[in-house]
C-alpha positions, 0 to 999 in steps of 0.5 A: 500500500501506498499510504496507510492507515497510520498515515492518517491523522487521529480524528478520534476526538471529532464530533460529528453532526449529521443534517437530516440525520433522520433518514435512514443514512443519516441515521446510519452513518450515526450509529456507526460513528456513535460505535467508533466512541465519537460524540455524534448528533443528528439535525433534522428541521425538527428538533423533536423528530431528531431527538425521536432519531437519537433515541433509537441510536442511543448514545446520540444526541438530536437537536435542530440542523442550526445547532448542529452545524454550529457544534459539531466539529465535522459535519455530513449533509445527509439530506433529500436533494430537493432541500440540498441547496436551501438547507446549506444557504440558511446554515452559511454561518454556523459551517463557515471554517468547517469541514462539511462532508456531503454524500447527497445523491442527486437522482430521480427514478421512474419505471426503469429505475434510479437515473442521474439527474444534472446539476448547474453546478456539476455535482451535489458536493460542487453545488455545496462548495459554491452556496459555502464559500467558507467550508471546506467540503468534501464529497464521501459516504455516497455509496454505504449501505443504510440497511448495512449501517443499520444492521445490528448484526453487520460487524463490519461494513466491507467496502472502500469509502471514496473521497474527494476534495481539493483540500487535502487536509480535509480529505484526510480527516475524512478518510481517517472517519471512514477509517473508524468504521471497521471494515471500511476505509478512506480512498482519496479520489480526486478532486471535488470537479470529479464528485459527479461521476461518483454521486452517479454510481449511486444509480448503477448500484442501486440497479446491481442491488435490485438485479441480485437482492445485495447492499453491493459495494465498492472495493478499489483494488492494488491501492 
């Protein structure tokens, strides 16, 4: 390997917020971390519905997304598409100077399945770069299984975590936190302008899943 594991900073004593922590990847990637003894906790445009969200985790703590954003040290955009672009412009502020992680798919689907849909930016993660000029955003976690993360019985979530940024510090800090969850890790995989085609993928795994009843993955090999 070219670079390992160690090579990565130590991000143990992060806390992480997650926006739209309610769903189910939001939810997920909580549980997760919360198991990784970070301090973890979920926004939601209610605060009493993220609250509800916390409680099924346990050991996680739901508030509103401005709270969030304003404590957490490294926060993760884990909402609906549609609300992408409104949500982050309210929360400017408070995610200035922040590493803001997102893994927002934008896809629509109709009878033939899930597709890609365009955006002016490029990308989900380019659209978050431009509405906060001050955050350092890094694209990851697009491709993680909810129903795995979920999954009480699923030890380890085999799979590579792919990341991209043209920070690089802050891609660090990100493969380090994909790195906490056991079975995964962090690849560095380019810069933010290439984050469409990744978001995309999302599309054909969603197909591979549904073809072969799977939580398909992805695996990068000789790295």
């Amino acid at each position: 390997m070219a670079e390992h594991i160690t090579d990565l900073p130590d991000v143990a004593g992060l806390s992480i917020g997650i926006l739209g922590g309610t769903g189910d990847q939001g939810k997920g990637l909580a549980r997760r971390f919360s198991l990784a003894g970070h301090q973890v906790l979920i926004g939601s445009r209610s605060a009493e519905r993220a609250r509800e969200a916390a409680e099924s985790i346990g050991d996680v703590r739901g508030t509103d997304n401005a709270a969030v954003a304003a404590e957490a040290d490294v926060v993760i955009v884990a909402v609906p598409w549609d609300g992408h672009r409104a949500l982050l412009e309210s929360l400017r502020e408070p995610l200035d100077g922040k590493i803001v992680v997102d893994c927002v798919n934008p896809l629509g689907f109709d009878k033939q399945g899930a597709y890609a849909l365009p955006v002016e930016e490029g990308s989900a993660a380019q659209q978050a770069a431009a509405v906060l000029p001050g955050s350092r955003v890094v694209a990851a976690f697009h491709h993680v299984s909810a129903v795995l993360l979920l999954d009480p019985s699923v030890e380890e979530i085999e799979l590579d975590v792919l990341v991209l940024g043209d920070d690089r510090e802050a891609t660090d800090v990100v493969r380090a936190l994909a790195s906490r969850i056991p079975g995964a890790r962090g690849v560095y995989a380019g810069r933010l302008r290439n984050a469409h085609q990744i978001e995309a993928l999302t599309a054909n795994l969603i197909s591979i899943n549904r073809r072969y009843k799977a939580h398909a993955g992805l695996r990068v090999t000789d790295v």
